[in-house]
MARTORDREN-746392 format. One record per residue (C-alpha): residue in three letters; z, x, y; chain. Coordinates in steps of 0.001 Angstrom, whole numbers, plus 500000, padded with zeros to 6 digits. Last residue first. Example, Ala and Ser with C-alpha at 12.3 -4.5 7.8 and 13.67 -1.06 7.14 Angstrom:
<recs>
{SER {507140 513670 498940} A}
{ALA {507800 512300 495500} A}
</recs>
This chain:
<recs>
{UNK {617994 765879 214960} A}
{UNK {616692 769171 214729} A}
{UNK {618739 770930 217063} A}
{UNK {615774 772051 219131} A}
{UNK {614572 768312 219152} A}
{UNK {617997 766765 220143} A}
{UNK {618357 769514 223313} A}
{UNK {615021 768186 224587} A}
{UNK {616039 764541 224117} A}
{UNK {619488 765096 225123} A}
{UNK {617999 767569 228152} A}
{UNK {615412 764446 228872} A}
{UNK {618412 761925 229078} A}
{UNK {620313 763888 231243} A}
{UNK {616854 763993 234056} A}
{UNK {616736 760137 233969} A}
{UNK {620785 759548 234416} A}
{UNK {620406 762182 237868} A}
{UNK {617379 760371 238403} A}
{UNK {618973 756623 238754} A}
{UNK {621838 758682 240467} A}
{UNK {618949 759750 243215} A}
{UNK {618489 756637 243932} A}
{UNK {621278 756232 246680} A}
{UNK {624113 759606 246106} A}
{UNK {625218 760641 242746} A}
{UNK {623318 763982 243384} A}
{UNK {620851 765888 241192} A}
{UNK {621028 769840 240469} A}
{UNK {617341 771174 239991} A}
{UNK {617487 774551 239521} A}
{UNK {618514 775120 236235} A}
{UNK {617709 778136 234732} A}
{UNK {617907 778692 230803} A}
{UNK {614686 780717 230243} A}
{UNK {614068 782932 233604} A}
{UNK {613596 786150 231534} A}
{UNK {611179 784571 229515} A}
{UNK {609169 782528 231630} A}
{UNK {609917 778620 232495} A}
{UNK {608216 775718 230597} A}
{UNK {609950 776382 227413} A}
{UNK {609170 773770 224472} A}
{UNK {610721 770636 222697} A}
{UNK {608278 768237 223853} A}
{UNK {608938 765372 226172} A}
{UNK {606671 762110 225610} A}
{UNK {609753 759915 224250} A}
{UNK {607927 761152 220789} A}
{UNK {605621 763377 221448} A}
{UNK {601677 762835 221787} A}
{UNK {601340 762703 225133} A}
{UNK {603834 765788 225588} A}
{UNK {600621 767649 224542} A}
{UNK {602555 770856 222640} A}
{UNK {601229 773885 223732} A}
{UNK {601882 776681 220114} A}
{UNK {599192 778886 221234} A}
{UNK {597575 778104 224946} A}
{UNK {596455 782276 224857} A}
{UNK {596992 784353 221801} A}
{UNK {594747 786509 222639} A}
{UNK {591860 785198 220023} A}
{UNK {591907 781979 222280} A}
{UNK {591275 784039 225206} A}
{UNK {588410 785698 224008} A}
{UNK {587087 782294 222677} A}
{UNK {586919 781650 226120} A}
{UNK {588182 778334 228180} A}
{UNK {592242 778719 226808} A}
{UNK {594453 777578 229461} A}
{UNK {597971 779009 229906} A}
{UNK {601457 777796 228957} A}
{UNK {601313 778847 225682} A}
{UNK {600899 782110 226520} A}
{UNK {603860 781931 229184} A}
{UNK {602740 782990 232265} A}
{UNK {603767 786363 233602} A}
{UNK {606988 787467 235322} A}
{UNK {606605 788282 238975} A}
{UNK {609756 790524 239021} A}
{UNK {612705 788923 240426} A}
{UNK {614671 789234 243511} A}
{UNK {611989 787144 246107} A}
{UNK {610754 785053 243110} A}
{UNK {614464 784181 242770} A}
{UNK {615906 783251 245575} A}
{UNK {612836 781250 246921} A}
{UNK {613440 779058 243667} A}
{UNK {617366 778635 244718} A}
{UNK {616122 777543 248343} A}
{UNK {613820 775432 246303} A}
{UNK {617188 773789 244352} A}
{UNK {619082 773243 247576} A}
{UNK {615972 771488 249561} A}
{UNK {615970 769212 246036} A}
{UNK {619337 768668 246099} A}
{UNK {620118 767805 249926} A}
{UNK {621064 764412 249359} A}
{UNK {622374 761722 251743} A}
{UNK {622673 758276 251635} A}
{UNK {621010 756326 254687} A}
{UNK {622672 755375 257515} A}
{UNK {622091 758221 259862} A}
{UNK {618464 758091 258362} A}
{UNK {617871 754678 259033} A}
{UNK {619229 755429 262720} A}
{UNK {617220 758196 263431} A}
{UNK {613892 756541 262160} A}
{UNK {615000 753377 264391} A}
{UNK {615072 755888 267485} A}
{UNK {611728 757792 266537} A}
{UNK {609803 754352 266599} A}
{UNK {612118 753048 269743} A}
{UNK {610247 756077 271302} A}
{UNK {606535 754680 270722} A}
{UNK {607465 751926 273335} A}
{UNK {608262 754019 276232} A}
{UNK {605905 755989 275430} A}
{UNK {602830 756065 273523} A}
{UNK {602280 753187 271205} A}
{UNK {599696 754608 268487} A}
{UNK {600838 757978 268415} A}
{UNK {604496 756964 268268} A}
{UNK {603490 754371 265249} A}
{UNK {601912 757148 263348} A}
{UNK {605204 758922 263827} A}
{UNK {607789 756317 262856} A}
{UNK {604925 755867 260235} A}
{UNK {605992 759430 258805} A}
{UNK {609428 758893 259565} A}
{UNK {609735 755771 257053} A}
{UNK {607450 757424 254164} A}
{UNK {610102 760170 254256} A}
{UNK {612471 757818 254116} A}
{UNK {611098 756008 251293} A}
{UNK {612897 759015 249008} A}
{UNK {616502 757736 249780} A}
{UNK {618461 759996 247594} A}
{UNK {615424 761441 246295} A}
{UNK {615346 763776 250348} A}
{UNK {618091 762108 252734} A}
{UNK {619224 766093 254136} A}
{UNK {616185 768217 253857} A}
{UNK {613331 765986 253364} A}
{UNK {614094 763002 255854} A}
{UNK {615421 765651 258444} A}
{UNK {612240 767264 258453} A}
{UNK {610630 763959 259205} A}
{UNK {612862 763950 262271} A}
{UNK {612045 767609 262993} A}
{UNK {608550 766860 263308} A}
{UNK {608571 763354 265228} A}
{UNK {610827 764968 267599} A}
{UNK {608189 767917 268161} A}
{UNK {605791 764642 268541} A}
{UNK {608238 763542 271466} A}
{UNK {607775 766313 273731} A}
{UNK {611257 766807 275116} A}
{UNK {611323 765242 278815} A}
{UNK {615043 765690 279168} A}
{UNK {615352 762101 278991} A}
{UNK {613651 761988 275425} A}
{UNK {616138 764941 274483} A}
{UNK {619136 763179 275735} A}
{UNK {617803 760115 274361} A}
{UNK {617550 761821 271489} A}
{UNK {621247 763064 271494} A}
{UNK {622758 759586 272002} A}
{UNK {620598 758044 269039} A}
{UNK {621968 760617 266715} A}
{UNK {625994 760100 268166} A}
{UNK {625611 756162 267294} A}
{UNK {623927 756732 264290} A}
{UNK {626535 759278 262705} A}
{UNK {625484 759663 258727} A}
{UNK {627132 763242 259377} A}
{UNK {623625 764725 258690} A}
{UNK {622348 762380 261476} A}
{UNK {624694 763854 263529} A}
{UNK {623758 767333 262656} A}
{UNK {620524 767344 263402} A}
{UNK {620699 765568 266818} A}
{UNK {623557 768608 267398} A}
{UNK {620851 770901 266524} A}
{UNK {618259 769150 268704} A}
{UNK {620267 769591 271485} A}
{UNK {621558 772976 270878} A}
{UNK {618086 774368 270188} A}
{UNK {617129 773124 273716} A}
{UNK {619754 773902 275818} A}
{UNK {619104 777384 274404} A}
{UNK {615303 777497 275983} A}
{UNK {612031 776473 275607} A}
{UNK {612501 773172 276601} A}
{UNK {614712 773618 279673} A}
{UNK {617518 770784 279612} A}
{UNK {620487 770348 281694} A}
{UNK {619422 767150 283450} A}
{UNK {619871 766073 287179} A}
{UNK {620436 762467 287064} A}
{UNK {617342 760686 288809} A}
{UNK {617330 758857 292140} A}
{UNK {620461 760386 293460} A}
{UNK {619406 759383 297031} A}
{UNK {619178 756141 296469} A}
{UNK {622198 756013 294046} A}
{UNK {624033 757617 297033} A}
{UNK {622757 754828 299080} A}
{UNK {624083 752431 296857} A}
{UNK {627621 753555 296577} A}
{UNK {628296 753703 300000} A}
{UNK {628194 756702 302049} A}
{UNK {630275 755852 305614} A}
{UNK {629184 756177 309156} A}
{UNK {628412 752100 309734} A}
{UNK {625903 752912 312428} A}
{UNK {623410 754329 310016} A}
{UNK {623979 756909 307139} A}
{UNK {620776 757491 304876} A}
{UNK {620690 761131 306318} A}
{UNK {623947 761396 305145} A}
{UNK {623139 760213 301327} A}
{UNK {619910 763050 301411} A}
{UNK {623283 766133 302441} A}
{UNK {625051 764149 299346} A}
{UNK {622571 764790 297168} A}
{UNK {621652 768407 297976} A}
{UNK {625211 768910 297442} A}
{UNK {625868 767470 294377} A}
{UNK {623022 769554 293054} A}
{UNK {623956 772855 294449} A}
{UNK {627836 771639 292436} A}
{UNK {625627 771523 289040} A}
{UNK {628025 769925 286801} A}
{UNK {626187 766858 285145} A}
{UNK {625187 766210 288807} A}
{UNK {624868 763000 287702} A}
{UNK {628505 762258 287853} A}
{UNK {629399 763853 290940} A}
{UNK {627240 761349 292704} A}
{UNK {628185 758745 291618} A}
{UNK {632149 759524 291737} A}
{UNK {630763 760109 295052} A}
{UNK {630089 756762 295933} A}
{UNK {632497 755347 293956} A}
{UNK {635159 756620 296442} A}
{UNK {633171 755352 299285} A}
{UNK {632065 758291 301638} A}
{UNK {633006 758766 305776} A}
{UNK {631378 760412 308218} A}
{UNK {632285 761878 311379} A}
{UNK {629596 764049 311750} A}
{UNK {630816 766851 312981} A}
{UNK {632769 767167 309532} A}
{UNK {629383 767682 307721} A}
{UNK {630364 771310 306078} A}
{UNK {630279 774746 307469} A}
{UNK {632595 774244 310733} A}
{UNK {633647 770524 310709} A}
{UNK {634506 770594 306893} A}
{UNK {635828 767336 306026} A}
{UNK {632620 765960 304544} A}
{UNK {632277 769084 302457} A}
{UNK {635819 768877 301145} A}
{UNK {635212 765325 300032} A}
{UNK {632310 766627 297994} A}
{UNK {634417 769699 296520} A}
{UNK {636423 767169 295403} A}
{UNK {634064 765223 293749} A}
{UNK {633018 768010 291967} A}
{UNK {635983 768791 291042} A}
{UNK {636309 765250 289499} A}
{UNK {633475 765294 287503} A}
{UNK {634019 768890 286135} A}
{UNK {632338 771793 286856} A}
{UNK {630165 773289 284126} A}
{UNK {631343 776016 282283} A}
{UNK {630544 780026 283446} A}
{UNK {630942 782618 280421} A}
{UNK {631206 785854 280876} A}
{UNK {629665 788730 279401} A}
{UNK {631097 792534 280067} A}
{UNK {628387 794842 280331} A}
{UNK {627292 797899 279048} A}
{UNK {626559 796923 275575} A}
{UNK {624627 794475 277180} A}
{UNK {622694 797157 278537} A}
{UNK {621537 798534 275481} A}
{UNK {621315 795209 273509} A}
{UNK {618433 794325 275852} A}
{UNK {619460 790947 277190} A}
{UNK {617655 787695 276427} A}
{UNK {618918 786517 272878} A}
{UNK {622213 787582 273490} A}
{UNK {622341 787111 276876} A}
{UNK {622168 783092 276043} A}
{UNK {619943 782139 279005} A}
{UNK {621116 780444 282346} A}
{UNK {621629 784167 283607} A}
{UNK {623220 785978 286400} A}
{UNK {623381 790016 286231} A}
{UNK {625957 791885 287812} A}
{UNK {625681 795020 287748} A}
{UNK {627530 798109 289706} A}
{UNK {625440 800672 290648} A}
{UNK {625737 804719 290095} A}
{UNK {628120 804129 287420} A}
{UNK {626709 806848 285417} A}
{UNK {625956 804528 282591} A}
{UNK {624847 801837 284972} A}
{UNK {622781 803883 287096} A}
{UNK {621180 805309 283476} A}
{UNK {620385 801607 281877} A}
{UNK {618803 799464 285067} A}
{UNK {615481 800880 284352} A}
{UNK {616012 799688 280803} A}
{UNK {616103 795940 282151} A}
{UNK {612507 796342 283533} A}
{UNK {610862 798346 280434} A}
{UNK {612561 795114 278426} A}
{UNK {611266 792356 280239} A}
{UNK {612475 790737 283548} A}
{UNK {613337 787249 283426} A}
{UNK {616783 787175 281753} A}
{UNK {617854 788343 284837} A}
{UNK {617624 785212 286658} A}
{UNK {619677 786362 289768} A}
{UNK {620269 790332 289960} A}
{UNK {623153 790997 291699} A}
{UNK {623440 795137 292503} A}
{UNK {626807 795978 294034} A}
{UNK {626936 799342 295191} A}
{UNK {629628 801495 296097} A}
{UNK {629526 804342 299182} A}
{UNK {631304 807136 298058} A}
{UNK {628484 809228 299744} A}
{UNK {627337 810520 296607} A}
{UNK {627569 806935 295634} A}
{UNK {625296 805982 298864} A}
{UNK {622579 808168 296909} A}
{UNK {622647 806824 293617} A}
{UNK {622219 803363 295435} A}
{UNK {619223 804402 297105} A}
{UNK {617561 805190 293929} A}
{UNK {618654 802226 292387} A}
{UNK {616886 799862 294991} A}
{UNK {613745 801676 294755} A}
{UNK {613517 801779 290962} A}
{UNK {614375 798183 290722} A}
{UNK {611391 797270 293674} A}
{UNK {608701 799184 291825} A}
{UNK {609946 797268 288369} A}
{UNK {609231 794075 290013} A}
{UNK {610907 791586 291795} A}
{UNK {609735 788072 292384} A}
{UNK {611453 786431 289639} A}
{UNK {613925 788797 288871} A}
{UNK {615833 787726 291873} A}
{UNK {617110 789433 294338} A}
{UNK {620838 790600 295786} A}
{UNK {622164 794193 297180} A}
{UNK {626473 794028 298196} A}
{UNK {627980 796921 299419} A}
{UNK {631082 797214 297664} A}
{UNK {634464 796294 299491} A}
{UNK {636079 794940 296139} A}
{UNK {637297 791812 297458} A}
{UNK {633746 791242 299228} A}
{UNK {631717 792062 296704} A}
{UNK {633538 790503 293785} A}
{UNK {633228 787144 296227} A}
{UNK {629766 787871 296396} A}
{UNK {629559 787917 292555} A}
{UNK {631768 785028 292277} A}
{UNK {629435 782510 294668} A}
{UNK {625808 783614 293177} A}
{UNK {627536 782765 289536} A}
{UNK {629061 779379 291130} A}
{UNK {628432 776262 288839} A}
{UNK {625570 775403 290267} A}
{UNK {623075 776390 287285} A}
{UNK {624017 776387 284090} A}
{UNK {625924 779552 282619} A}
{UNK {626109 783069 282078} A}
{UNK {627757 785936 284184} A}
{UNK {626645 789645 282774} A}
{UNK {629065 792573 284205} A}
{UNK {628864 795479 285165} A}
{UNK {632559 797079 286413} A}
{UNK {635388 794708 288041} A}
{UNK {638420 797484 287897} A}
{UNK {639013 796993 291754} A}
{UNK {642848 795797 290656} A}
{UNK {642331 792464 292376} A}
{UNK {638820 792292 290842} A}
{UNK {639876 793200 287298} A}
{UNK {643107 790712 287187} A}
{UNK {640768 787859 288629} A}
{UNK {638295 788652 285568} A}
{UNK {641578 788503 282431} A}
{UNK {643210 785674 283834} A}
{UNK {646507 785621 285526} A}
{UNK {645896 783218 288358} A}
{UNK {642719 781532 287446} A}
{UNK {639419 782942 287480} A}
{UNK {638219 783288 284104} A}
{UNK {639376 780029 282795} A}
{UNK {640120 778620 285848} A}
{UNK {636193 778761 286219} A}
{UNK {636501 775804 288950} A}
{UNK {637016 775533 292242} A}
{UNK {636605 778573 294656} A}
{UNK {638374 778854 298238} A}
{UNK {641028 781015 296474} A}
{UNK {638718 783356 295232} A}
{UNK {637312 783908 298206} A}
{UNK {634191 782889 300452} A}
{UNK {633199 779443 298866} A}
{UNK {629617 778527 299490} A}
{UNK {629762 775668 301863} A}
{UNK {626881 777020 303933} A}
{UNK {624914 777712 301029} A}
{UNK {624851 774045 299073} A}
{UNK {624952 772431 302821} A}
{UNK {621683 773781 303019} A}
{UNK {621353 776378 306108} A}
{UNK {620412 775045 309500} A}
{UNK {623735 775211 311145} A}
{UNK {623358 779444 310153} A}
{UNK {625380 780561 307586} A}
{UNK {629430 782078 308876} A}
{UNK {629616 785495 308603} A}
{UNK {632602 787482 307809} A}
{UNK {633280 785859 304795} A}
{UNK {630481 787677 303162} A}
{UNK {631936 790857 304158} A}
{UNK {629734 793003 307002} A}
{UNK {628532 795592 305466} A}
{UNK {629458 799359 305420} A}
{UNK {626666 802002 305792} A}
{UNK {625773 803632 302634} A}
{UNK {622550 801642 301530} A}
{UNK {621128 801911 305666} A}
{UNK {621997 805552 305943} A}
{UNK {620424 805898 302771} A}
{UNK {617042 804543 303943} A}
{UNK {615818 802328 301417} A}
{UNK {616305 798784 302759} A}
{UNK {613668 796992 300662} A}
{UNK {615869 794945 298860} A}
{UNK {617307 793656 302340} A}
{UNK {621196 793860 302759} A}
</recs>
């Protein structure tokens, strides 16, 4: 049904099923060998699979909004029809990026009125993490009242992107990408097909071939598809896909990476992590990830120098001095080159030893200024430039640790109330035990002089 359908008549009548129509020769392979039932769809055996809790809900007609999230190709267009169809709703699609809030208030108008006619509505909104807030509230009363039926399709986290109002309202699922060797199968199943797929053809496809292709469609079955539909034009007279033409027409392994988005954070958390682990191997695998997902290399620079302070910090202190020319040396080299900068940063850090005292010990600092009151100076902490000053008490009993023995004096440095904290908590790890031994002898020293001895 078009969006812009608004005559009731037009919402209420029944539609033709999905299944019932077969895409046009000219339709990409992707689309014509969408699957039409549950059956025909591979994958999402978590959700899907005999026994699970969403194929219960659409056999018993008890599939209400819902939220589907997950990359792209792996079949949230697919199920949502297929709800359609097994549920005998009418079935409205568009996309958030080219519909507006004119359009929303149109279509859910006209499906208020087919459920006064009994008529049920399927609304699929593709990309819905695109529309803002006013746009997503429009959707809020319909839903409530069960006017429409929602199903929103996302390749966001819904719980960043979702107004909490309607995602109370919905149930969230979670697509997975397919796996290698479904996606291979589905492959095979497209050559075989002689009414939707390229069965007319005749054509044959090495095994490696589309173990090739499945492989860098990192689970985006649109993908595979698209590539394999480019690897039949290749064919000649021998009527099979070898291996190198569908590395022709793969050209470039389809990435799961958007820069501003979750993909993002995870990436660079799991880089994080694996250098915190003192994991080289896994560190270097997750910036080339990010490098290969076009990441913007000076934001790598950042966090890597980040990592130096919060996780190698006195432990290893030239690391920080490391990463900083890692970075200098980036800007001088560009890329490719520049990258093996960042890489060998990643690995020294991986292997270096690990402290996290001094990013502990400011956390602890933070702590307290934010659940303390701002305590004043000690006197004898403060300068004295006015007689005034000196009269009020003001630099009084400073002792110049120049002029003490072992040059620390026995005197408070922190206020009052604060007198006893220690914030500073020194590993055993790399040269940090050399400070660790430094930092004991000064509280002897300092504890010696308040004793007297």
């Amino acid at each position: 049904m078009s969006l812009f359908d608004n005559q009731p008549d037009a919402v209420s009548a029944s539609l033709p099923p999905p299944s019932s129509k077969t895409p046009r020769s000219g339709a990409p392979l992707a689309e014509r060998m969408r699957p039409r039932s549950l059956d025909e769809l591979l994958g999402q055996e978590h959700l899907v699979g005999p026994g699970k809790p969403l194929r219960v809900q659409i056999e018993h007609d008890d599939a209400g909004s819902m939220i589907f999230w997950g990359p792209p190709g792996v079949g949230k267009t697919t199920l949502a029809k297929i709800i359609a169809e097994t549920t005998k709703a009418n079935f409205i699609e568009f996309s958030a990026v080219t519909s507006g809030i004119k359009e929303i208030k149109q279509v859910m108008a006209s499906a208020a009125k087919a459920a006064e006619m009994h008529s049920r509505t399927i609304l699929f909104v593709d990309e819905i993490h695109r529309f803002n807030k006013a746009q997503q509230d429009a959707f809020l009363p319909y839903v409530e009242r069960g006017a429409i039926r929602l199903i929103g399709a996302t390749t966001e986290n819904p719980s960043f992107e979702i107004i909490s109002a309607l995602l109370s309202r919905c149930r969230v699922y979670v697509l997975e990408p397919l796996k290698e060797e479904q996606i291979v199968a589905l492959l095979g199943r497209a050559l075989a097909d002689q009414e939707r797929g390229l069965g007319a053809l005749s054509l044959t496809a090495d095994d490696d071939a589309l173990e090739l292709i499945a492989a860098y469609s990192s689970g985006d079955c649109r993908s595979a598809y698209n590539t394999l539909e480019v690897a039949a034009q290749l064919v000649q007279d021998q009527k099979k896909i070898t291996k190198a033409m569908a590395a022709e027409a793969v050209q470039r392994r389809v990435l799961m990476y958007d820069k501003s988005g979750e993909e993002h954070y995870n990436l660079i958390s799991a880089l994080h992590k694996s250098v915190r682990n003192s994991d080289p191997d896994a560190a270097l695998y997750w910036l080339g990830r990010m490098f290969a997902g076009g990441e913007d290399p000076l934001y790598l620079a950042r966090r890597i120098v980040r990592m130096a302070i919060e996780d190698i910090g006195l432990a290893a202190p030239e690391a920080l001095n490391l990463c900083l020319s890692a970075k200098e040396a980036y800007d001088f080299l560009g890329s490719p080159e520049g990258d093996l900068a960042l890489a060998q940063a990643v690995v020294y850090l991986s292997l270096a030893p690990k402290s996290n005292s001094v990013y502990t010990a400011w956390g602890a600092v933070q702590e307290d200024i934010e659940h303390t009151r701002q305590e004043p100076v000690p006197l004898h902490l403060r300068n004295a430039p006015t007689k005034l000053m000196k009269d009020l008490g003001y630099s009084a009993g400073y002792k110049y640790a120049h002029d003490e023995q072992d040059k620390v004096a026995e005197m408070d440095c922190l206020p009052d109330a604060l007198r006893g904290r220690s914030y500073y908590q020194p590993t055993q790890e790399g040269r940090e035990k050399q400070l660790a031994a430094r930092l004991e002898e000064i509280r002897r020293i300092r504890a010696g002089k308040r004793g007297g001895g």
